[in-house]
NUKELUM-963561 format. One line per field, with one value per residue (C-alpha): z, y negated, x; residue number from 1. Coordinates in steps of 0.02 Angstrom, whole numbers, plus 32768, in hexadecimal, padded with zeros to 4 digits. Each point is the difference from the previous one (the first is absolute). Example, Ala and Ser with C-alpha at 12.3 -4.5 7.8 and 13.67 -1.06 7.14 Angstrom:
BEGIN
c3 <- [8186_7FDF]
c2 <- [80E1_7F54]
c1 <- [8267_8045]
dovex <- [1_2]
END
This chain:
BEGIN
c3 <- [7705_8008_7FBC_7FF2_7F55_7FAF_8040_8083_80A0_7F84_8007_80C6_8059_7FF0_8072_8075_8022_800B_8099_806A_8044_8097_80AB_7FFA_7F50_7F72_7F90_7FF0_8099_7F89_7F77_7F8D_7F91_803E_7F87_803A_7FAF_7F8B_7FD3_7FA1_7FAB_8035_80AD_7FC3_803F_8031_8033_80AC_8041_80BC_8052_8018_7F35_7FE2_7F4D_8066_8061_7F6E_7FB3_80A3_7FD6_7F50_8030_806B_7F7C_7F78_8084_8084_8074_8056_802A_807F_80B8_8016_7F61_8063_8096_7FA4_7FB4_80AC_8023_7F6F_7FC8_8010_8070_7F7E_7F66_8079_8029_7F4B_7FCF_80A4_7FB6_7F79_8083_8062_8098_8034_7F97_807E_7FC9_7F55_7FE8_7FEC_802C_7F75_7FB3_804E_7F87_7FB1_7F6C_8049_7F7A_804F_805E_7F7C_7F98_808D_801A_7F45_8004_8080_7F99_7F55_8055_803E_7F47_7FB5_800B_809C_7FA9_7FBF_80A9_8063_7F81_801E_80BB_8006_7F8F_8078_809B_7FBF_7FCC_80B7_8066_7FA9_8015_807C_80AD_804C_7FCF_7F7A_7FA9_7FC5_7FE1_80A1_7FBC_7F36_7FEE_8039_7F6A_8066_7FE0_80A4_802B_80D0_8058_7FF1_8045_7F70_7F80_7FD6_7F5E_7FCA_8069_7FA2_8016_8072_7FB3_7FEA_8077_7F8B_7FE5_80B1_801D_7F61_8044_80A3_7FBE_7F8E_80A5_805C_7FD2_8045_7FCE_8046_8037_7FE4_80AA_8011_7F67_8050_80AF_7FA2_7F8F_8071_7F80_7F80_7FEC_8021_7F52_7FA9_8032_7FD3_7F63_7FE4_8035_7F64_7F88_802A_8003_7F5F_7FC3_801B_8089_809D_8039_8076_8072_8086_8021_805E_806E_800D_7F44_7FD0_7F7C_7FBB_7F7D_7F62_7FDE_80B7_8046_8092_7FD3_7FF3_80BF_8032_7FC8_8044_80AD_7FF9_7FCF_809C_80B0_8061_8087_8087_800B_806C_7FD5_8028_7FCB_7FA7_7F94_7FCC_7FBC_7FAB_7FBE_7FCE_7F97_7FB7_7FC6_7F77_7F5C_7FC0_7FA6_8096_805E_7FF0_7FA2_808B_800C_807B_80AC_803B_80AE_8029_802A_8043_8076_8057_8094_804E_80A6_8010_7F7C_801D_7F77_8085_80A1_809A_803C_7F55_801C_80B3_7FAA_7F71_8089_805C_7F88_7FB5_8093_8005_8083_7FA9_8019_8067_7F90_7F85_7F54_7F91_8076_7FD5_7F4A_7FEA_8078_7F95_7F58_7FB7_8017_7FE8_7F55_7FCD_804C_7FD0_7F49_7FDF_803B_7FC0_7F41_8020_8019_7F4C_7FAE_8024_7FED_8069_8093_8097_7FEF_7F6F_804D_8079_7F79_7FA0_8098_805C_7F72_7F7B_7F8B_7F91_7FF6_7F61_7F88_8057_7F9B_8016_8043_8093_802F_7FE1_806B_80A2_7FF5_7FEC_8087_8074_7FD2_8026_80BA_802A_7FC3_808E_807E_7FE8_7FFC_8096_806C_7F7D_7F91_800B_7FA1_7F7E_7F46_8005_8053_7F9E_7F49_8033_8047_7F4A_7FB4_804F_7FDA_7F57_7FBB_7F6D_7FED_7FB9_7F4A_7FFE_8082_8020_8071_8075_80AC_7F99_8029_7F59_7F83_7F94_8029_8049_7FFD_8094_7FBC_8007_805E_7FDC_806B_7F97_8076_7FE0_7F67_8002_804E_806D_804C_8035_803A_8086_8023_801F_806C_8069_8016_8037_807F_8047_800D_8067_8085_8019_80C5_7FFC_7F96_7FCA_7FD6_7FA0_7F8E_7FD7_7FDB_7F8B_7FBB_7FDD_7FB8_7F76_7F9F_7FFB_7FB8_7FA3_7FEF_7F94_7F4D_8053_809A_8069_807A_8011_8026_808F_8047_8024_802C_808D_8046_8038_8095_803D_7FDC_8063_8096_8009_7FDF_7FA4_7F5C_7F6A_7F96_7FB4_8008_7FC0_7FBB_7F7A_7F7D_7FB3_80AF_7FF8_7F57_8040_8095_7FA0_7F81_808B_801D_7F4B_7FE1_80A0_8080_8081_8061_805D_7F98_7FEA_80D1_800C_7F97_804B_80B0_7FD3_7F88_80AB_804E_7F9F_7FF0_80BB_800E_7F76_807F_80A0_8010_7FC5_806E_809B_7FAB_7F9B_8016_805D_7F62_800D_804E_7F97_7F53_8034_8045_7F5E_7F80_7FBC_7FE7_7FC6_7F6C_7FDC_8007_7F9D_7F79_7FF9_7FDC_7F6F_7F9D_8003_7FC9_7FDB_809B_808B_8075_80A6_7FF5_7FDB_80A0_8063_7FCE_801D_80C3_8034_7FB5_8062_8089_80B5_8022_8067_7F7D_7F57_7FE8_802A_7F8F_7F6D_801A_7FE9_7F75_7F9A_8046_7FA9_7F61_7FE1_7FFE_7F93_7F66_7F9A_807A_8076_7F88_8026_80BA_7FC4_7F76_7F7A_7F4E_7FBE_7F7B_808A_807E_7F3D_7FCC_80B9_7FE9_7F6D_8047_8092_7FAD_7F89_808B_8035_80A4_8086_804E_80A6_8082]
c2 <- [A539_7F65_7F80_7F1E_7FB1_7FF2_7F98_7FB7_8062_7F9E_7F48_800F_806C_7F5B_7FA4_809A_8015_7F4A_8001_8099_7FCB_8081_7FC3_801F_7F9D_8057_805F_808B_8051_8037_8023_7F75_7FDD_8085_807E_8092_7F91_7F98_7F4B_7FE3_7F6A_7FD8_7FCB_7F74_7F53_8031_7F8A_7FD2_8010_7FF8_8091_7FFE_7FC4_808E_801C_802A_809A_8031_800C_805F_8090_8020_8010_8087_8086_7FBB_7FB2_8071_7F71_801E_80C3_7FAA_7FFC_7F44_7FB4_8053_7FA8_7F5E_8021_8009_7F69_7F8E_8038_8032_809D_8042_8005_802E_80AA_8013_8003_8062_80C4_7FD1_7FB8_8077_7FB0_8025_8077_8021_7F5F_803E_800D_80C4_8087_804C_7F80_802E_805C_7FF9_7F9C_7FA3_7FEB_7FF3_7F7C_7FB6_8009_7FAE_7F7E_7FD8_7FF4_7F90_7F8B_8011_7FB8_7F6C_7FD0_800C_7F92_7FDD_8069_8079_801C_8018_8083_8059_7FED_8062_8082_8014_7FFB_808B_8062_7FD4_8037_80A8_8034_7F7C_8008_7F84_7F44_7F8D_7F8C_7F68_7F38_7F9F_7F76_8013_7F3D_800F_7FEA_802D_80AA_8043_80B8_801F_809D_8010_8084_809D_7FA5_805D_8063_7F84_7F66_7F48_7FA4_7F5E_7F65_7F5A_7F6E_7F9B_8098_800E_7F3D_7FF7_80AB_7F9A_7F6A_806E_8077_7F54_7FB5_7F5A_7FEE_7FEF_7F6E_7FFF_8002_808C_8060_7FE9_8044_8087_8027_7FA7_8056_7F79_7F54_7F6F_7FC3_8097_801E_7F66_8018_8091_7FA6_7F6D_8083_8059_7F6A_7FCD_8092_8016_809A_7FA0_7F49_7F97_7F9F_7F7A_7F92_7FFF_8067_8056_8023_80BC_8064_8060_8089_7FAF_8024_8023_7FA2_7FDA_7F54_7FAD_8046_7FC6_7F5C_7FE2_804E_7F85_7F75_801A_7F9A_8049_8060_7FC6_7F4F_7FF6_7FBC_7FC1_8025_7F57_801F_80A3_7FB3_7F86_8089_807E_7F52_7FDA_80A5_7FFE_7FD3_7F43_8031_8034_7F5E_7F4B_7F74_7F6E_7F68_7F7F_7FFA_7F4C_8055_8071_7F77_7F6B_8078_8000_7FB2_7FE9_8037_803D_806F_80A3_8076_805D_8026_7FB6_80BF_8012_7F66_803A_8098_7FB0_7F94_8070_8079_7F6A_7FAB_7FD4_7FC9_7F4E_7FE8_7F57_7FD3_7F6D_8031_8073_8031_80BD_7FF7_7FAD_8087_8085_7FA1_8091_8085_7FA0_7FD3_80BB_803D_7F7D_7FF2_80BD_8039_7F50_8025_80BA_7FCD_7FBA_8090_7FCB_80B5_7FB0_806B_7FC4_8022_7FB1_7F73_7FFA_7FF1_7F73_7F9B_8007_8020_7FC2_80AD_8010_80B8_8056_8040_7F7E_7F70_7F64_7FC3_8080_7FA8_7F50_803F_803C_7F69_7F7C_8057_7FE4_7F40_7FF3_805B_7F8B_7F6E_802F_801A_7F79_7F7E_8048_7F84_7F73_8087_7FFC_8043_7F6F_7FE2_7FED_8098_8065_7FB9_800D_80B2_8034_7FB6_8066_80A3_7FC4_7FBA_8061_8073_7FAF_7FF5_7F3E_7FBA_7F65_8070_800C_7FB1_7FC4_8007_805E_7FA5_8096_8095_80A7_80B9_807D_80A5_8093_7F90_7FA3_7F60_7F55_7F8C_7F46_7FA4_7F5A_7FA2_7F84_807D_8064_7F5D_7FE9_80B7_7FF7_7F72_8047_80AA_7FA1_7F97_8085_8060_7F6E_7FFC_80C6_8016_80B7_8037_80A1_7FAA_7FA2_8057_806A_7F77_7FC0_80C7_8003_7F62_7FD5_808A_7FF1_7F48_801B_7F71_8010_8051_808F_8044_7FDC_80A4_7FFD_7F41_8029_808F_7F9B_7F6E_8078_8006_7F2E_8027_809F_7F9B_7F57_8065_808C_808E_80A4_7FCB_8050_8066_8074_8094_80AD_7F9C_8075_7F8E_8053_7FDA_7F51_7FEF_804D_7F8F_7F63_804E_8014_7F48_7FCC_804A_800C_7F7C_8064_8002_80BB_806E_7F6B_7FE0_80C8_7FFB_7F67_8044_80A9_7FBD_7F68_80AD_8041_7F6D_7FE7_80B7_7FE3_7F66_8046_803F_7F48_7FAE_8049_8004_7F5F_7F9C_7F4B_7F83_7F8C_7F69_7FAE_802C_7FDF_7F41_7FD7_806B_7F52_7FC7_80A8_8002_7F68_8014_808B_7FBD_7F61_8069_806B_7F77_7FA7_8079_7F82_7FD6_8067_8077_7FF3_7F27_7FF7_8082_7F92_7F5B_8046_8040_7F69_7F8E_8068_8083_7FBF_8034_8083_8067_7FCA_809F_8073_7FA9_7FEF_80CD_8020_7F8F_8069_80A8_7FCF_7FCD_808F_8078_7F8D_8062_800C_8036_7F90_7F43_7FDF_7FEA_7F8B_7F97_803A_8039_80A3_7F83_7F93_80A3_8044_7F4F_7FE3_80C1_7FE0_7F5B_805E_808B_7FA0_7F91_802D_8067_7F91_7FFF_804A_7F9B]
c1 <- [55C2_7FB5_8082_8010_8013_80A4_8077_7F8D_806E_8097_7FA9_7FD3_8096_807A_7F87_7FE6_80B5_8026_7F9C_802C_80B2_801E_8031_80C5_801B_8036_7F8B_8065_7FBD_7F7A_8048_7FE8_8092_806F_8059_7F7F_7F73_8064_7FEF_7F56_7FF3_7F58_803F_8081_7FB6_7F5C_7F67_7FE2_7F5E_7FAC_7FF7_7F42_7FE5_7F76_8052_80A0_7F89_7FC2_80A2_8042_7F7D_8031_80AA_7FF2_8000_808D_8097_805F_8000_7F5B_8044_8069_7FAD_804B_7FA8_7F5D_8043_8001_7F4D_7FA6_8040_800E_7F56_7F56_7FE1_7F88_8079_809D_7F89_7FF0_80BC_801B_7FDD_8078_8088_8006_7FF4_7F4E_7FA8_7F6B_7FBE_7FCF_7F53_802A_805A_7FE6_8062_80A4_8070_8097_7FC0_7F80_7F98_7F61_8015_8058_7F6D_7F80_8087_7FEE_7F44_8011_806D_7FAF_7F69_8048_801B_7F47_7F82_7F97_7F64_8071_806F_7F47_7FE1_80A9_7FF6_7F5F_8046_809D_7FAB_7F9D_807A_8069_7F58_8004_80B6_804C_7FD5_8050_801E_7FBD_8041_7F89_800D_7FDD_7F99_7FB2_802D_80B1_8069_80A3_7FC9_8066_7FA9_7FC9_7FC1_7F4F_7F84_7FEB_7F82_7F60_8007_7F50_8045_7FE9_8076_800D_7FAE_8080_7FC3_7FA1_7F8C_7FE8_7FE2_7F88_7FAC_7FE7_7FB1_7F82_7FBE_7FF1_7F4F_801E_80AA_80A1_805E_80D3_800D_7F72_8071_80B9_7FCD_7FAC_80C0_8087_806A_7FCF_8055_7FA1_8026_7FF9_7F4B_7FDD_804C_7F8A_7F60_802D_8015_7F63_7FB4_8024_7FE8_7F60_8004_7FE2_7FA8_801B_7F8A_7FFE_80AB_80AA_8015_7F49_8009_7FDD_8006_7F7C_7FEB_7FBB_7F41_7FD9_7F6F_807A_8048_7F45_7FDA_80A7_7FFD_7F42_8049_80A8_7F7F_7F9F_7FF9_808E_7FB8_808D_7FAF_7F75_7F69_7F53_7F62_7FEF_8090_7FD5_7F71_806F_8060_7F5C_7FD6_80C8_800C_7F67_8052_7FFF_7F5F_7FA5_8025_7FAD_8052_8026_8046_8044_7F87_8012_7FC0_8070_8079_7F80_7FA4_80A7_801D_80A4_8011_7F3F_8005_8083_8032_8053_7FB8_8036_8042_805E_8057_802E_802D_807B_8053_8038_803E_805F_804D_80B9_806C_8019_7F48_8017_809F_7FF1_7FA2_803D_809A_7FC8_7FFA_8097_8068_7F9D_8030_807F_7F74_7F79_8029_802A_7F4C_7F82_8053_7FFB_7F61_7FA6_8058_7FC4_7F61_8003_803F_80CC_8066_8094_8017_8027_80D4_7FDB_7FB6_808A_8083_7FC1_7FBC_80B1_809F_7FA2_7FFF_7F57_7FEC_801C_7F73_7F7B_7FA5_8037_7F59_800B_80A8_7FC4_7F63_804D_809D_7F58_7FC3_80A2_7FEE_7F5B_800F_80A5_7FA0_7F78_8083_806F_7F5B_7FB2_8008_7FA1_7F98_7F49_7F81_7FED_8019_80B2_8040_7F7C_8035_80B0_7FEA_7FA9_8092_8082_7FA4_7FD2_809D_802D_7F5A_7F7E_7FFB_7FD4_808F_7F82_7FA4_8079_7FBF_7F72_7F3B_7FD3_7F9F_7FB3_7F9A_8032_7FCB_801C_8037_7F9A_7F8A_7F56_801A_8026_8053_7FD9_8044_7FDF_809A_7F9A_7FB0_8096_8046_7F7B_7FDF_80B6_8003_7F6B_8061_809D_7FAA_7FB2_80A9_8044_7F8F_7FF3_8069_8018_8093_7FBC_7F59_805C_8065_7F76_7F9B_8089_8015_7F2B_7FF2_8098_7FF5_7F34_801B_8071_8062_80A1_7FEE_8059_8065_7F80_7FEF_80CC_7FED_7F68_807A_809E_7F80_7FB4_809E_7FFF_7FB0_8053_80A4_7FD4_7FC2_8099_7FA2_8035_7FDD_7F8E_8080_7F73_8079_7FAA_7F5F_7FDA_7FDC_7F50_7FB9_803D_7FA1_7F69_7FF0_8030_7F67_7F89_8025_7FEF_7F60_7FA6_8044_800E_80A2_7FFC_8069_8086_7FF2_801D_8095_8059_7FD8_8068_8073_8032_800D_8074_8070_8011_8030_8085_803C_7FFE_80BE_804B_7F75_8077_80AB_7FF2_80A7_7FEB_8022_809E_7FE6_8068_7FBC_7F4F_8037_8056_7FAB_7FC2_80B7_8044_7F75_803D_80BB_7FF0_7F8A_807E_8091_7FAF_7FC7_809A_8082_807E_8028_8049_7F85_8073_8006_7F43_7FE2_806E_7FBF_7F53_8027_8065_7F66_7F8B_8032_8042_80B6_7FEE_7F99_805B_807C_7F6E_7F84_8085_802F_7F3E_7FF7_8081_7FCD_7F54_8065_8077_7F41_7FA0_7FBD_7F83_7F87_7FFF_8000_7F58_802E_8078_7F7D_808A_7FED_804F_8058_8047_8041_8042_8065_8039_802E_8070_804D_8024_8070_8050_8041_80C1_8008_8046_80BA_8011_800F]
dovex <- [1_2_3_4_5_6_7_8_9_10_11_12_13_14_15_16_17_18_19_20_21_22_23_24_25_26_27_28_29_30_31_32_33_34_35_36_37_38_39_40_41_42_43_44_45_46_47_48_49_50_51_52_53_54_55_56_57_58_59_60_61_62_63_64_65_66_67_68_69_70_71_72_73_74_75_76_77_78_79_80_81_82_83_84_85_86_87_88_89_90_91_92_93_94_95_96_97_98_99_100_101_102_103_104_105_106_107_108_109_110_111_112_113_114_115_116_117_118_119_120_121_122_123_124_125_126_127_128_129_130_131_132_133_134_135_136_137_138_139_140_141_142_143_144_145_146_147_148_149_150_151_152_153_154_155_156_157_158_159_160_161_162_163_164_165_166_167_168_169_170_171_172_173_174_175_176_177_178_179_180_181_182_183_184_185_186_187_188_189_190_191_192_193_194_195_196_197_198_199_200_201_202_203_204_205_206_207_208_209_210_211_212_213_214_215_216_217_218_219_220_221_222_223_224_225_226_227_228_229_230_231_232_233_234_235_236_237_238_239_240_241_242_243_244_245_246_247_248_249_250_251_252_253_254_255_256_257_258_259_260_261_262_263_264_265_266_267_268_269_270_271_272_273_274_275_276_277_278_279_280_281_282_283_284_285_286_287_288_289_290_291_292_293_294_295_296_297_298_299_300_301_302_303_304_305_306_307_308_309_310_311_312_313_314_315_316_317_318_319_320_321_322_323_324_325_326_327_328_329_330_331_332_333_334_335_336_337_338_339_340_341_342_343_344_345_346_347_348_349_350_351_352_353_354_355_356_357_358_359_360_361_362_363_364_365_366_367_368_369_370_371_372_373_374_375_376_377_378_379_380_381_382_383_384_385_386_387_388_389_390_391_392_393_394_395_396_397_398_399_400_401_402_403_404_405_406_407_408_409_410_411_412_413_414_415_416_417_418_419_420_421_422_423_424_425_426_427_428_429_430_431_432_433_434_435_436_437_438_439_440_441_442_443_444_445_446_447_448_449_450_451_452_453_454_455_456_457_458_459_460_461_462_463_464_465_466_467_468_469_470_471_472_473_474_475_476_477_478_479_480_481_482_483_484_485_486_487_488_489_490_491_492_493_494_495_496_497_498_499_500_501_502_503_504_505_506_507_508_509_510_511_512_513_514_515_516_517_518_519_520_521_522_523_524_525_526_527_528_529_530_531_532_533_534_535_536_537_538_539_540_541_542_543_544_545_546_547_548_549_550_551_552_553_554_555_556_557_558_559_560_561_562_563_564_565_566_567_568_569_570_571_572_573_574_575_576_577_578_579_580_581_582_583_584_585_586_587_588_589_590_591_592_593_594_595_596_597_598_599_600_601_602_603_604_605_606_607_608_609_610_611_612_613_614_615_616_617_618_619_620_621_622_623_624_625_626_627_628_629_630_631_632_633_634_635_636_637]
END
């Protein structure tokens, strides 16, 4: 007879018969400690352990042969309930309670040992290692199929190191055994010869733990098995050595298909997508910009422009400038920063986006420049919106504009909101812009005049989106400085605004090639006419729920910005007097307790986030900060 190593039954009982305490209390019911079975010393003090601890199971089953307990229908009882069906069906032949459940009924006799036996194999397995216990399973189950007819007994899952037993259908005498998940995932990814995404892989094993396959894919990766191409979430892993990752990334490289286009720009394109070396070397064309006239000449077609108004009309069309933008702020800022930083390479997502723009919180494992990007991005939009009313397209909104997407990214900081006074190359392209900084300075007063006198809004902002980033201006940030700059118009007339939401950015590149190194504006018109698209759709539920503004704030704003600037950068003296001084100097009677409420409503949110509003400094909000909590809470009165 099959038999456990020495003292192993001694080591585990304790725990067993710590945990079966019958319904009725004592444990003498069964038996245990009773003059019939004597008082073993094993059971003084033993370990507690939770019913469903698999060691505790396991223990259970080696039991059954050395201790009377288990002869006793109740302890059966218990088993059924406390534990797993499976090993209560095993210790039932030996109980007594059910012996039809053995796996034979040729097991039934008055020693049992049969079943016995099978019981051990069953146990001795759980012990060996994972190769080893396949081995032995096979063995068994081909030993069961010959001279058991009716249930088997094999491990649920391979991987599961519980090592609980279930039912399972009879097992083949030649049957291979199951393979463990990360087989099955890596087996997935090799009969897939484009790859598989980690979305493509978890719908395919819902079984599988985000971070667990993910987990897997580093390893492989590393390792040497597996590569991956393309980025975020479109990235896919490939077999290493398959010709699949140079297709892929030529077919991710491409043109989407979902933008329509004309047969002038897929000329463009036919011509963008020769390599450098196939392309000729241009520079600067002085004509491009002169031969336009404003007004007479149309980059957009009249219909086009019917078209784009009247996808992008609001119902503040007749209100005072820039009454959209600034109702739309909160969103607006979340939108145009993410997919504008996206189109730049930025790996913020858009909660992402949303958590730094509104509390403040820089997501974790992003570069520092990808946060300074999308917060100089946030300044730059509120400086549009808040100057509405005055901005034009001149040198002083456009240097200032440059230097709140610049500040903090260019490696000399004299640059910022700065006409550049060295050369530039274009990446990956063959056009040299101009160098010479008197000739940007009148190519750049030419283009601005020329922007003024443009009517139609749409006209315009393309005209402002074609024409910055072909001069060239600033020494860089010149394409995310012509993108917010688009938006002027749109902004002044209350129209949906340009968020360029979904604008996959190799498209954006091409166009802004096709413009580089051909002058021609068709691919870049196609683009903005879908991508205006695509932002009004992303509008048109706020365009019909969007809340009325309070009066109030919007007739003092002036006086709140300033309230609240005066009280941060004096942090000596107390907030509540220089609010009230500031209302009674300014606000009639009637409105003074609203006004003052607003005022400290607007002070109790201030963070970091929101200083440029305010003109303050992060050092100033920090000091007044400090000043602020070290200053003794005040009695009640």
């Amino acid at each position: 007879m099959a038999a456990f190593e020495p003292g192993f039954v001694a080591h585990v009982a304790p725990a067993v018969h710590s945990c079966l305490v019958l319904p009725g209390g004592p444990r003498k019911e069964c038996g245990i400690g009773t003059a019939e079975h004597g008082n073993s010393p094993r059971f003084e003090s033993p370990p507690r352990l939770a019913p469903t601890d698999h060691k505790v199971g396991r223990a259970l089953l080696c039991s059954i042969r050395h201790e009377p307990l288990f002869r006793c229908p109740q302890a059966h009882v218990l088993l059924l309930d406390r534990f797993s069906p499976a090993i209560a069906m095993l210790a039932a032949p030996l109980s007594g309670a059910s012996a039809r459940t053995c796996c034979s009924e040729s097991c039934i006799s008055a020693t049992r040992a049969h079943c016995e036996k099978c019981l051990i194999d069953h146990i001795n397995t759980a012990f060996l290692p994972l190769d080893a216990r396949m081995t032995h399973i096979r063995a068994v189950a081909r030993f069961r199929s010959s001279r058991h007819n009716r249930a088997t007994i094999a491990p649920s899952k391979w991987r599961d190191w519980t090592n609980r037993a279930t039912i399972a259908p009879p097992t083949e005498p030649n049957a291979q055994p199951p393979m463990s998940a990360d087989h099955e995932i890596l087996k997935s990814i090799q009969a897939s010869p484009a790859g598989l995404t980690l979305a493509e892989l978890l719908a395919a094993h819902p079984l599988v733990a985000r971070r667990t396959a993910q987990r897997w894919l580093s390893q492989w990766v590393d390792a040497g098995i597996i590569c991956p191409a393309g980025k975020g979430r479109a990235r896919r892993y490939l077999v290493v050595g398959s010709a699949a990752p140079a297709a892929l990334a030529i077919e991710q490289d491409r043109f989407p298909g979902f933008i329509p286009l004309s047969a002038d720009s897929r000329d463009i394109l036919a011509y963008i997508d020769q390599p450098p070396q196939a392309r000729k070397p241009v520079g600067y064309q002085h004509d491009f910009l002169d031969a336009y006239q404003p007004n007479v000449t149309w980059y957009l077609s009249e219909s086009l422009r019917r078209q784009l108004h009247k996808m992008g009309k609001t119902a503040q069309a007749d209100a005072p400038a820039g009454t959209y933008s600034r109702a739309i702020l909160s969103r607006l800022l979340i939108d145009l920063s993410w997919a504008s930083s996206h189109l730049e390479g930025n790996t913020y997502s858009r909660l992402d986006t949303l958590e730094l723009i509104e509390h403040g919180k820089a997501a974790q494992g992003k570069a520092a420049i990808e946060t300074q990007m999308i917060l100089n991005h946030k300044t730059a939009i509120e400086l549009l919106v808040e100057n509405i009313g005055t901005a034009r397209f001149d040198r002083y909104m456009l240097m200032n504009l440059h230097s709140a997407l610049s500040e903090n990214l260019l490696p000399n900081p004299t640059d910022e909101g700065r006409i550049r006074q060295h050369a530039v190359d274009i990446g990956k392209s063959v056009y040299r812009p101009l160098s010479a900084p008197q000739q940007l300075d009148e190519a750049l007063d030419n283009l601005l005049d020329k922007a003024n006198r443009i009517t139609d809004p749409f006209e315009q902002s393309f005209f402002v989106m074609v024409h910055l980033p072909y001069l060239q201006p600033f020494a860089d940030i010149n394409k995310r400085t012509s993108r917010l700059a688009a938006n002027l118009p749109l902004f002044r007339a209350n129209l949906c605004p340009l968020t360029f939401l979904d604008v996959p950015d190799h498209a954006y590149s091409r166009a802004i090639l096709g413009l580089y190194e051909m002058t021609r504006v068709e691919l870049l018109r196609d683009l903005y006419v879908w991508s205006y698209e695509r932002s009004t759709q992303e509008y048109l539920a706020i365009k019909q729920a969007l809340a009325e503004p309070d009066p109030a704030r919007l007739a003092w704003r002036e006086l709140i910005k300033q309230t609240i600037r005066e009280v941060v950068t004096h942090p000596g003296q107390d907030a509540l007097s220089l609010i009230h001084l500031a209302v009674m100097a300014n606000v009639p009677q009637a409105e003074r307790s609203n006004v003052q409420a607003l005022i400290v409503e607007e002070l109790r949110r201030l963070h970091e986030g929101v200083l440029a509003r305010y003109g303050l400094r992060p050092s100033e909000f920090a000091a007044w900060q400090t000043a602020h909590s070290a200053q003794p809470a005040r009695p009640a009165q």
